[in-house]
N, C-alpha and C positions, 0 to 999 in steps of 0.2 A: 032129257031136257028138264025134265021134273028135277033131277035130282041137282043139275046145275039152279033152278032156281031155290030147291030147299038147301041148299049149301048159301047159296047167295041172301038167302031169310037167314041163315045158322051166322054168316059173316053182320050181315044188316045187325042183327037181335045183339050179337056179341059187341060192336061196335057201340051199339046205344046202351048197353050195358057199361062198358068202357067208358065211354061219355057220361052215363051218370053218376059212375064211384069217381072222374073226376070234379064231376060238380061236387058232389057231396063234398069229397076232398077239401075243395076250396071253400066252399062256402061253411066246414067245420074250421079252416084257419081261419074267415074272416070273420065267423063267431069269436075264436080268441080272441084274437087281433081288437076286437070292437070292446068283447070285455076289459080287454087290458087297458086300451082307450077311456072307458067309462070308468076302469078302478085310478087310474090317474086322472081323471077332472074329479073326481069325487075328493080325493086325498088333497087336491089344486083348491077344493072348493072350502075343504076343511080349514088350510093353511091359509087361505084369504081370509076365513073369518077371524082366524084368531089374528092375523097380521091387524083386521080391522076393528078387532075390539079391543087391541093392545095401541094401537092407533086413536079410536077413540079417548081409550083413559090418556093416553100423554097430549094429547088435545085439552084435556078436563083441568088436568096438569099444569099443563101452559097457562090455562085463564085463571083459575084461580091463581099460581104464581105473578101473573099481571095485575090480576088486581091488588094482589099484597102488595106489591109494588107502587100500586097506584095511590094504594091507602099510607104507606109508608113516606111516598114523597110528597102527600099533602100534607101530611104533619110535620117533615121537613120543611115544610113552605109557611106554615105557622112557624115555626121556628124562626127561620131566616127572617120574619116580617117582623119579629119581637125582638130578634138582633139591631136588624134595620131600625126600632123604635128607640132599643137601648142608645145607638150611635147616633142618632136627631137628637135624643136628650141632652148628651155628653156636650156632642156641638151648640146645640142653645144653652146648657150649660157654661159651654166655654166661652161663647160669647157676654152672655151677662157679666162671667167675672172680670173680662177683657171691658165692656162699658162699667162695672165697678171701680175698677182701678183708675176706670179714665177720670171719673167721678173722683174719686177719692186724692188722685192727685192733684185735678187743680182745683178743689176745696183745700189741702195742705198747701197748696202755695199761696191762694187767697189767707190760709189763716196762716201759713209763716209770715206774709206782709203784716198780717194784725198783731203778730204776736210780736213784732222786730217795733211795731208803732209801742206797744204797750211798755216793752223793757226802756226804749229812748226814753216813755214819759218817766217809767216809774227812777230811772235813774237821774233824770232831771228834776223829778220829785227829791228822791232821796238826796242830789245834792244841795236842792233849794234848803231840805229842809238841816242838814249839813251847816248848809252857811248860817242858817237861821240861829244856828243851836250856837254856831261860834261867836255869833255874833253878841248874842244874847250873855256870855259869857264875859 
């Protein structure tokens, strides 16, 4: 009986020996397993920052491109207001010359009537004085 238990200690002992080179086993894959895990977040971690400092700069990019833009269509807005000033001038321009002409034409009608009075006299002058000459003669 002794020898069935020291067989049964020799199977026992072998067994947990058995059992621990399969722990070991496993727990040497889940050492890779874990490293390989941790070398890929690390590689993820690298690629995020540069994804996020390439991110950053076209961010930077962006604003200062807005603001050129910003600055460029307010001087386009100066512009267009000095457009807008040219074309108010033109038009009160056009208009004055449009009340000049109105001006000027009926002053030439007022002075064609003066000037139609003046040749009636001078020609009724020139014939008085016509008759005068003939007469005198």
């Amino acid at each position: 009986m002794e020898i069935i238990l020291y067989i049964a200690a020799g199977i026992a002992a072998l067994a947990f020996v058995i059992l621990v080179v399969y722990v070991i086993i496993t727990l040497k894959a889940t050492k890779q397993t874990l490293n390989d895990v941790s070398g890929t977040l690390q590689g993820l971690e690298k690629q995020m920052q540069g994804v996020t400092s390439e991110a950053t700069q076209l961010l930077n990019k962006t604003n200062r491109l807005a603001e050129d833009m910003n600055q460029k269509s307010s001087k386009l807005d100066s512009l267009f207001e000095g457009a807008k000033g040219i074309g108010n001038t033109l038009q009160d321009f056009n208009q004055t010359l449009a009340h000049l002409s109105k001006i000027i034409s009926k002053h030439s009608k007022e002075d064609q009537e003066k000037a139609a009075q003046a040749v009636k006299w001078g020609a009724s002058l020139f014939e008085f004085w016509n008759n005068r000459k003939n007469k005198s003669k």
